[in-house]
C-alpha positions in Angstrom: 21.7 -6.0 78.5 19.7 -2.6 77.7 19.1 -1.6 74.1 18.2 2.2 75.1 19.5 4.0 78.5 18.3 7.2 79.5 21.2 8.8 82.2 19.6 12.0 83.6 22.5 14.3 84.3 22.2 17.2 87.0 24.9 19.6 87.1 25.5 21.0 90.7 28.0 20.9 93.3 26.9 16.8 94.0 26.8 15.6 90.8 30.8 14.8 89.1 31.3 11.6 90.8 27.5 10.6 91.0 27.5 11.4 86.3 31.0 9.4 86.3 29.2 6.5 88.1 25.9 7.1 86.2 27.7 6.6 82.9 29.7 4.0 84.2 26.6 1.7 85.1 25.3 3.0 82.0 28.3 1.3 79.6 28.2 -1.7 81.8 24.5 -2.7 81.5 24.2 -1.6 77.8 24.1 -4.3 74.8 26.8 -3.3 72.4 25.1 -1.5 70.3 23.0 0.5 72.5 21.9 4.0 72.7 22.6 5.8 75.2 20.8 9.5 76.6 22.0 11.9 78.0 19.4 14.1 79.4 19.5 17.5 81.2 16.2 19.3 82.3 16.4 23.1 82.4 13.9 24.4 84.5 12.5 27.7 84.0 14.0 30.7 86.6 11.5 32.1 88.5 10.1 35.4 87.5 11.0 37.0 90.2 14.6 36.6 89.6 14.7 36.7 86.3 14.4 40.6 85.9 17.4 40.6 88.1 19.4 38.7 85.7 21.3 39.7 82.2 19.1 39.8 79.4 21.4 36.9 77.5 21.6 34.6 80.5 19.1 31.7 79.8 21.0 32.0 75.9 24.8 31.5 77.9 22.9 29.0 80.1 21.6 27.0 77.5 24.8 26.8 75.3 27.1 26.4 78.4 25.2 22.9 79.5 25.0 21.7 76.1 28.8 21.9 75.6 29.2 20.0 78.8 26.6 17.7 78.1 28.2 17.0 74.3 31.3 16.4 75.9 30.1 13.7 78.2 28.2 12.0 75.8 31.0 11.4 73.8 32.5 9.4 76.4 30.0 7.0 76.4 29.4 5.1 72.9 26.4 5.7 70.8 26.1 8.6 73.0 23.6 11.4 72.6 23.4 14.5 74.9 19.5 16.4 75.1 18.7 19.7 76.6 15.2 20.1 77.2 13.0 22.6 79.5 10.8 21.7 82.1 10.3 20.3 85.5 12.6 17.8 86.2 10.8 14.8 87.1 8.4 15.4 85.0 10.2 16.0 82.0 12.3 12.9 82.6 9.2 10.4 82.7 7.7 12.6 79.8 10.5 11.9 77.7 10.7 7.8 79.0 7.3 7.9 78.0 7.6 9.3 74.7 11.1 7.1 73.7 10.4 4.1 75.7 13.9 3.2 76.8 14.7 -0.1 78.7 16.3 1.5 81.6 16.8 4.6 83.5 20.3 5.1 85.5 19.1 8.2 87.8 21.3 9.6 90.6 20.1 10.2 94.1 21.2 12.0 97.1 20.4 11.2 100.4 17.0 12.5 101.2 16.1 15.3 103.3 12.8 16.5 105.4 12.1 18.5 102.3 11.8 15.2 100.5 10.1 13.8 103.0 7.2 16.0 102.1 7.8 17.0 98.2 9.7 14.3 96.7 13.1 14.3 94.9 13.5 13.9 91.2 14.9 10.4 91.4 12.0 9.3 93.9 9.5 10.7 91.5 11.0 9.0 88.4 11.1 5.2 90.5 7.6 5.7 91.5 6.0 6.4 88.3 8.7 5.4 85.2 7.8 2.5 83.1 10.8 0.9 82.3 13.4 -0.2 85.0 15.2 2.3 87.1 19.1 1.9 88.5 19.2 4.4 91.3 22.9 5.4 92.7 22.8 6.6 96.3 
């Protein structure tokens, strides 16, 4: 049993029944009274789209993804939900670093050419996280 999970959550078209089975894993491998993170990664939009976009957008971005990510924290106990900026992987093993939790329960998809060639988040956190990583496929 795990004293501290980190669950990285992405939230795109993939990702509902990948975060339900993420959180499920989660609750089954945690001691009982375990923390568990919830951790989204925003990553900067690019400046060349961002003139495009309404002055208040990163604001309504931001507040929209930490309502979702309140609510499923609160399904999990000892829950915690965390919206931080940066580049996803490295954020993630930034943050692992800095908290040290026992386990990571990261969601994958099934790789591509492009990650092949540049990596995927989940690929980047197994290579280099310290603590023990559960990936779902």
């Amino acid at each position: 049993m795990y004293d501290h999970i980190l669950v990285p959550i992405a939230f795109d078209e993939q990702t509902d029944e990948k975060t339900t089975r993420a959180l499920e894993i989660a609750r089954a491998l945690s001691a009982p009274q375990a923390k568990i993170t919830l951790l989204h990664v925003m990553e900067a939009v690019p400046g060349y789209v961002i003139n495009y976009l309404p002055t208040e957008f990163s604001q309504e971005a931001h507040k929209a993804i930490e309502s979702e990510l309140t609510k499923l924290a609160e399904t999990v106990p000892n829950g915690q939900a965390l919206l931080i900026s940066g580049h996803s992987g490295r954020s993630i093993l930034d943050w692992a670093d800095a908290h040290k939790p026992d386990l990571i329960v990261i969601a994958s998809h099934r790789p591509g050419m492009q990650d092949l060639l540049l990596g995927s988040t989940a690929t980047q956190v197994v290579r280099h996280a310290q603590c023990a990583v559960h990936v779902l496929r």
